[in-house]
TINUDO-440987 format. One record per residue: residue number from 1; chain; x, y, z of N, C-alpha, C, CB in turn. Coordinates in steps of 0.1 Angstrom, whole numbers. Atoms other than C-alpha are relative to their C-alpha. Glycine has a CB too. Example, Ala and Ser with C-alpha at 12.3 -4.5 7.8 and 13.67 -1.06 7.14 Angstrom:
BEGIN
+-----+------+-------+-------+-------+-------+-------+-------+-------+-------+-------+-------+-------+-------+
! pos ! unit !  n.c1 !  n.c2 !  n.c3 ! ca.c1 ! ca.c2 ! ca.c3 !  c.c1 !  c.c2 !  c.c3 ! cb.c1 ! cb.c2 ! cb.c3 !
+-----+------+-------+-------+-------+-------+-------+-------+-------+-------+-------+-------+-------+-------+
!   1 !    A !     9 !   -12 !     0 !   123 !   -45 !    78 !     9 !    12 !     0 !   -10 !     0 !    12 !
!   2 !    A !    -9 !   -11 !     0 !   137 !   -11 !    71 !    -8 !    11 !     8 !     4 !     5 !   -14 !
+-----+------+-------+-------+-------+-------+-------+-------+-------+-------+-------+-------+-------+-------+
***
This chain:
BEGIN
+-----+------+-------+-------+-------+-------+-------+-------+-------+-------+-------+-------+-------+-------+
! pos ! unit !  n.c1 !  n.c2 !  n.c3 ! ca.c1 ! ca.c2 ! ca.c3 !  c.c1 !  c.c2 !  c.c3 ! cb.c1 ! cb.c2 ! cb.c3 !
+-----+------+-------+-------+-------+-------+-------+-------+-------+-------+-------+-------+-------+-------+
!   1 !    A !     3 !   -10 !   -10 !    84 !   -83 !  -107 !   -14 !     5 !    -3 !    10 !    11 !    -1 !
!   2 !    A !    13 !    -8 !     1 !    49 !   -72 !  -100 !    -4 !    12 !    14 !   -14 !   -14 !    -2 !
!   3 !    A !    -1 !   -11 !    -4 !    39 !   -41 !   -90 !   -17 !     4 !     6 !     7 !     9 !   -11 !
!   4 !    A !    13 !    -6 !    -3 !     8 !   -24 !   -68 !     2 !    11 !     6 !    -9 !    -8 !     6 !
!   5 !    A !     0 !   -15 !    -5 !     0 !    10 !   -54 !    -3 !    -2 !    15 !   -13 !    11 !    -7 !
!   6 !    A !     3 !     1 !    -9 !   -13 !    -2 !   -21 !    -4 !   -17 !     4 !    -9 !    11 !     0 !
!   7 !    A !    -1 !    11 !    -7 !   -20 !   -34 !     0 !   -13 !    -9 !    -4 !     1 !     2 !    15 !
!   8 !    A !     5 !     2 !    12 !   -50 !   -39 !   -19 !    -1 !    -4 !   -11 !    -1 !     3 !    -3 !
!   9 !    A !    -6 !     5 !    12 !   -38 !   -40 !   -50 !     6 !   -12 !    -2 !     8 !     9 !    -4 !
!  10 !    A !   -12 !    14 !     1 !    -9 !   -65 !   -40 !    -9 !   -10 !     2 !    14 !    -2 !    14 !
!  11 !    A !    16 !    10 !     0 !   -41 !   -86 !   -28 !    -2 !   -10 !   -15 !   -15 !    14 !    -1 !
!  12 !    A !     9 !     7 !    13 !   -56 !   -89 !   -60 !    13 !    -1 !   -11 !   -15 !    13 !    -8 !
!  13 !    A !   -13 !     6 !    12 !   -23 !   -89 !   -82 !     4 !   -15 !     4 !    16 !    11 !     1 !
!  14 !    A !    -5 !    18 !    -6 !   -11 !  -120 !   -58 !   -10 !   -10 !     0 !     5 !    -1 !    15 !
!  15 !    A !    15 !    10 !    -1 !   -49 !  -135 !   -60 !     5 !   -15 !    -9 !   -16 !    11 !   -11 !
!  16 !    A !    -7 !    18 !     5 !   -35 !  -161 !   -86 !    13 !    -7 !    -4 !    -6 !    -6 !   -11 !
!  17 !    A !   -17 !     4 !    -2 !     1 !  -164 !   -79 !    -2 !   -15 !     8 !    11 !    13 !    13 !
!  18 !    A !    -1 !    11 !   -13 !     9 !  -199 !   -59 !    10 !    -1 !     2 !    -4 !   -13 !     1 !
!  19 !    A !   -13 !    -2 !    -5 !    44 !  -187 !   -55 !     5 !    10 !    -2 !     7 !    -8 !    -3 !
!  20 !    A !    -6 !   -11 !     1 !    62 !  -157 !   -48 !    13 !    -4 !     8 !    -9 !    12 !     5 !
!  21 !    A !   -12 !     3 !    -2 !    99 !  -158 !   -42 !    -1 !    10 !    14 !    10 !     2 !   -11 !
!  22 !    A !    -5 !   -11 !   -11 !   100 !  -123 !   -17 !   -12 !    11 !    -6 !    20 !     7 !    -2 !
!  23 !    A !    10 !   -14 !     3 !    77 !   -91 !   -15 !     5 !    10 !    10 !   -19 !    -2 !     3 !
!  24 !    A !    -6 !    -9 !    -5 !    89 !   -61 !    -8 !    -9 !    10 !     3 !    10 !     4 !    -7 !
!  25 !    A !    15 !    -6 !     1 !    63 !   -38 !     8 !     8 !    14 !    15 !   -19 !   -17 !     8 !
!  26 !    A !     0 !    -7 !    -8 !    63 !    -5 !    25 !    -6 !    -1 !    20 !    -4 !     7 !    -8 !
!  27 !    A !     9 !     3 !   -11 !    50 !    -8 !    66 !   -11 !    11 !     1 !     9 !     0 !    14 !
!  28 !    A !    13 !   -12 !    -1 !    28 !    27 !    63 !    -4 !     3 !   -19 !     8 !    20 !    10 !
!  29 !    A !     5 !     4 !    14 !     7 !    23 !    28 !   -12 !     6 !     2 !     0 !   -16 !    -5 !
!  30 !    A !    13 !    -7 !     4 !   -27 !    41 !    21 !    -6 !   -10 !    -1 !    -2 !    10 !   -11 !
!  31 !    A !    10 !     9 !    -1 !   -57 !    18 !    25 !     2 !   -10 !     5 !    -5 !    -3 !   -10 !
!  32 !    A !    -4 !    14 !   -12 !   -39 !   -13 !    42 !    10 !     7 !     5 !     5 !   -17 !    -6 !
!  33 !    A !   -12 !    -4 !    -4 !    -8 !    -8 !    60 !     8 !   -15 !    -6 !     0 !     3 !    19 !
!  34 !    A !    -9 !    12 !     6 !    20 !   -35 !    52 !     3 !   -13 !     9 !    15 !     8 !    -3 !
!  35 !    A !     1 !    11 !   -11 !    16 !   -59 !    85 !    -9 !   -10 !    -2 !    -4 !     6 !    12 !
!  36 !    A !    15 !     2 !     3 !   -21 !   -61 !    76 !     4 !    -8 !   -11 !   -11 !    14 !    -2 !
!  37 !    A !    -1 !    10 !    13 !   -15 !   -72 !    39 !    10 !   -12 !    -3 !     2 !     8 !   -11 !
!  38 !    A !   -10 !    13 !     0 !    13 !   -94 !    48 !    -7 !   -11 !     7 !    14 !     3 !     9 !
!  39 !    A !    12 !    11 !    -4 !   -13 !  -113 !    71 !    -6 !    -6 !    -4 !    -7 !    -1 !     4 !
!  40 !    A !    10 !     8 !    14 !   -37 !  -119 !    42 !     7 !    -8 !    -9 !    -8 !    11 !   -11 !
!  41 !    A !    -8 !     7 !    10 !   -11 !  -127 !    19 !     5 !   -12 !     8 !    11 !    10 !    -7 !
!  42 !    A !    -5 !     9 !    -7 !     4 !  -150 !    43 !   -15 !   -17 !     2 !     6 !    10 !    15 !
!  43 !    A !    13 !     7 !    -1 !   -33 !  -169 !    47 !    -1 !    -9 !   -13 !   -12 !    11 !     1 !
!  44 !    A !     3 !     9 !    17 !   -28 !  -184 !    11 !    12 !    -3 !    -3 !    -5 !    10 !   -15 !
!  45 !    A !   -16 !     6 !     3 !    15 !  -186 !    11 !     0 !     4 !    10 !    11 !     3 !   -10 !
!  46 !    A !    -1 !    -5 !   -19 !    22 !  -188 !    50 !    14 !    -7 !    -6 !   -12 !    -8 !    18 !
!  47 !    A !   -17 !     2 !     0 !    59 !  -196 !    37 !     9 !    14 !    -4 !     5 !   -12 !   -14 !
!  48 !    A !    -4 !   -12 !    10 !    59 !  -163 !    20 !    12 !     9 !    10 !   -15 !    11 !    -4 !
!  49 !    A !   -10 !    -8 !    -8 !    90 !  -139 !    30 !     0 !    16 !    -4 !    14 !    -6 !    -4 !
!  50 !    A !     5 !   -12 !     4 !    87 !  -101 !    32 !    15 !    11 !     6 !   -18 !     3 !    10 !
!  51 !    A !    -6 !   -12 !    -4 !   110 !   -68 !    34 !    -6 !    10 !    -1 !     9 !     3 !    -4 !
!  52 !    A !     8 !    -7 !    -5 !    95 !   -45 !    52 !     4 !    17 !    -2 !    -2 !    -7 !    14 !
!  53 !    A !    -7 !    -7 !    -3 !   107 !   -11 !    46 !    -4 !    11 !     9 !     4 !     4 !   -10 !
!  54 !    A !    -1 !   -10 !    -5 !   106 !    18 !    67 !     8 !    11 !     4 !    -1 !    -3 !     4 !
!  55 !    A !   -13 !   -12 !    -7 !   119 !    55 !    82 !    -5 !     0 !    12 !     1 !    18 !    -7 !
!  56 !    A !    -3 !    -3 !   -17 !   106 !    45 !   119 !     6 !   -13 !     3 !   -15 !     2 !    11 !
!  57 !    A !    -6 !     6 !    -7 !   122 !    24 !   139 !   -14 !   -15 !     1 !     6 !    10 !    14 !
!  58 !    A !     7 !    10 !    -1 !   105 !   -13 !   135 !     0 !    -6 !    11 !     3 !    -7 !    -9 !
!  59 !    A !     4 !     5 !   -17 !    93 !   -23 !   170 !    -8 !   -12 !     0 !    -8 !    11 !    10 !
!  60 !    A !     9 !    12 !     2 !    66 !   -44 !   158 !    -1 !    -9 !    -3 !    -6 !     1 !    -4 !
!  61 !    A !    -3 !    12 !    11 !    59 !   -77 !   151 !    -3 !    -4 !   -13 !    -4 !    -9 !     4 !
!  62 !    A !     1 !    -3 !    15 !    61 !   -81 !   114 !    -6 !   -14 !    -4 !    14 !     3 !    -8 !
!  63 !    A !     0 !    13 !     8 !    54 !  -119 !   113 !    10 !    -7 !    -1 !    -2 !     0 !   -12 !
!  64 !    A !   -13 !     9 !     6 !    75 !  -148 !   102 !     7 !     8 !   -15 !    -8 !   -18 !    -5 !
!  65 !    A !    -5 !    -6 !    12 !    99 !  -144 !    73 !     1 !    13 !     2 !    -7 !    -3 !   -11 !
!  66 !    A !     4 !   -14 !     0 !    97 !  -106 !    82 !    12 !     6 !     0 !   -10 !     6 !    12 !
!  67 !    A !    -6 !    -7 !    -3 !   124 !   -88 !    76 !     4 !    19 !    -6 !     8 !    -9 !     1 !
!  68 !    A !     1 !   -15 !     0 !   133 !   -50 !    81 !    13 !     6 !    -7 !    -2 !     5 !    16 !
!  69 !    A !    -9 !    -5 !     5 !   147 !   -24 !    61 !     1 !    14 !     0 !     1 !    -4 !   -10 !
!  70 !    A !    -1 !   -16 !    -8 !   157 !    14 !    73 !    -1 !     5 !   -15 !    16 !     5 !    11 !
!  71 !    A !    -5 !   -13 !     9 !   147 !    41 !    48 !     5 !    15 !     9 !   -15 !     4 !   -11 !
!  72 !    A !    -7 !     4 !    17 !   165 !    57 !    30 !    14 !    -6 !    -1 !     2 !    16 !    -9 !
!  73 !    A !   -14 !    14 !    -1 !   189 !    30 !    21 !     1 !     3 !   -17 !    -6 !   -23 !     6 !
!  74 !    A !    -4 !     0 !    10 !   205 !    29 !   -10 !     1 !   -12 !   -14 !     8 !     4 !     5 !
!  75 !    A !     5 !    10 !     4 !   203 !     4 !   -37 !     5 !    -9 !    -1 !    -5 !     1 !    -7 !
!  76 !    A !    -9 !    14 !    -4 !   232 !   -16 !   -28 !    -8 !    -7 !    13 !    18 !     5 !     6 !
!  77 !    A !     9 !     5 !   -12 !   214 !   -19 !     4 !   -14 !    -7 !     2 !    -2 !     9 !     6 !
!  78 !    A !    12 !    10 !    -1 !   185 !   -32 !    -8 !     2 !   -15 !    -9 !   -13 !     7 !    -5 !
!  79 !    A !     1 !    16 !     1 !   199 !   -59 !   -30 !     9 !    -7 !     6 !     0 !    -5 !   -14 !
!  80 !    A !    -8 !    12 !   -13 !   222 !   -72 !     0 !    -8 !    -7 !     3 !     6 !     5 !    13 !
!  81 !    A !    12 !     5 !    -4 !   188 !   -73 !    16 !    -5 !   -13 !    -3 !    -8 !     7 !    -4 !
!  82 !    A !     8 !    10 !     9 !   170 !   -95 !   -12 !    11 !    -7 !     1 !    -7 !     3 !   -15 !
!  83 !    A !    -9 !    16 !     1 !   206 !  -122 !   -12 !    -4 !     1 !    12 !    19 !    -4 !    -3 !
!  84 !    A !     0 !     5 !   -14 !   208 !  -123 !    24 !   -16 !    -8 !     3 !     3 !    14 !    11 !
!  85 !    A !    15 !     4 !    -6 !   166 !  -131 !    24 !    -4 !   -13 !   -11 !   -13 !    16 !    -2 !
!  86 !    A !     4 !    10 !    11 !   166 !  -152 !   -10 !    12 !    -4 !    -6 !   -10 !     6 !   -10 !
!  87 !    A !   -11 !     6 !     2 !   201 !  -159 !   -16 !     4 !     8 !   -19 !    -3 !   -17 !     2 !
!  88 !    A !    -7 !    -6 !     5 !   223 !  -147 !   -44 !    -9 !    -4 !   -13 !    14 !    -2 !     1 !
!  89 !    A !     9 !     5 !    12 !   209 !  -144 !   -81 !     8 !   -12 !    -8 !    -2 !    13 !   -10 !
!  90 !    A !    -4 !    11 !     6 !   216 !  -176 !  -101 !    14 !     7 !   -16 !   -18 !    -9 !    -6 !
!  91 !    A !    -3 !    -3 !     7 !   246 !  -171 !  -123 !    -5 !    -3 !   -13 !    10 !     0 !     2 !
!  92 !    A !     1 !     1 !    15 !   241 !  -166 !  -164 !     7 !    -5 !    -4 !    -1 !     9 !    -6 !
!  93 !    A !    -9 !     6 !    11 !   259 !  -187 !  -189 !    -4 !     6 !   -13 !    -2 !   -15 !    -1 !
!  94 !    A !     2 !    -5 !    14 !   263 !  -173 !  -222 !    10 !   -14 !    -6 !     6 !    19 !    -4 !
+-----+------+-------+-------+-------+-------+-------+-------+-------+-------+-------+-------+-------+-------+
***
């Protein structure tokens, strides 16, 4: 899991990734918005898949892979989200 403060940041944190499973990104973010940095990021992994969260009503087009998530949701609700978008976590063997 990596972490940034703004759309920016995720920028340069994902600068030398060449694979991300899912990114979870707010749509209203201080210095980018979350459409915007999904477009750049997509320019370097155009397979990439995103949850978008929000408290308005998502009207807009988000992109491919784009999908939306109503705040405030709870945190069953968001890792339904992530299986339904990336499928269940791999079981553990001990």
């Amino acid at each position: 899991m990596l972490e940034a403060g703004n759309g920016v940041e995720a920028l340069a944190v994902a600068s030398h990734l060449h694979h991300l499973d899912l990114v979870v990104t707010d749509v209203v973010m201080p210095v980018m918005k979350g459409p915007e940095f999904a477009a750049k990021l997509r320019e370097r992994l155009p397979d990439m898949k995103f949850i978008f969260v929000s408290a308005y009503l998502l009207t807009d087009d988000l992109g491919p892979n784009a999908y939306p998530l109503a705040k405030p949701f709870m945190r069953q609700a968001l890792v339904k989200k992530v299986c339904d978008v990336v499928g269940p976590p791999a079981a553990i063997s001990t």
